[in-house]
N, C-alpha and C positions, 0 to 999 in steps of 0.2 A: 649629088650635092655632098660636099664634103666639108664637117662642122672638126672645131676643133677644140680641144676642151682643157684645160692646164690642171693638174691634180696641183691639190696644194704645198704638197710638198717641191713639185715641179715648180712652182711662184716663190716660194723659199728660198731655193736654188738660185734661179736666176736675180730675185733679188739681190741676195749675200753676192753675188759676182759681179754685179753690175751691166748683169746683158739683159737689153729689152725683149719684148714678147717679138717685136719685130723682128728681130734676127734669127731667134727661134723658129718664125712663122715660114724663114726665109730657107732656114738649113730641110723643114718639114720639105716645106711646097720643093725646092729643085736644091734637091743633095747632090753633092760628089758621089757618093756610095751609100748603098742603104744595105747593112748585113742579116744574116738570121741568127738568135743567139739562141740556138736549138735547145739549151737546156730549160731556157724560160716560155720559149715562145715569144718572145719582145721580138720587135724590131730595134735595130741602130742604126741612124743615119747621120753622115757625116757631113760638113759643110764649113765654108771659108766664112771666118766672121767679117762683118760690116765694117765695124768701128774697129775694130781692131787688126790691119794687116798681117797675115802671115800667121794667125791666129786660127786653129780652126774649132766648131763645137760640136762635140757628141749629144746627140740624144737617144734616150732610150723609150720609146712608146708603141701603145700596142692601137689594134685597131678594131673596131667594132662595127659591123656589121647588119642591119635592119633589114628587114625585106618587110615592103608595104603590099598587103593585097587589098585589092579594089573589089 
């Protein structure tokens, strides 16, 4: 199961720009390309905006990991 979490400053961002969580949600779930930015450890993933043609949006996010035992 895969939760997905917006830091606030990531809500900031996309407010001031005018892109919804939706299109965000859209570049996460099936990117063009997703890089490794070796110096931080982030991921980048790239993707065509929604609303906006020919437009495309970077994000930078990391991923976290849980292991449940039973």
């Amino acid at each position: 199961m895969t939760r997905i979490e917006f830091s606030e400053h990531a809500k900031l961002k996309l407010k001031e720009r005018g892109i919804d969580k939706i299109e965000a949600l859209n570049v996460l779930k099936v990117p063009l390309s997703v890089f490794l930015d070796v110096e931080t450890g982030n991921l980048v993933a790239v993707g065509n905006r929604i609303h906006k043609l020919g437009h495309q949006l970077i994000i930078v996010y990391t991923t976290i990991e849980i292991l449940l035992k039973s």
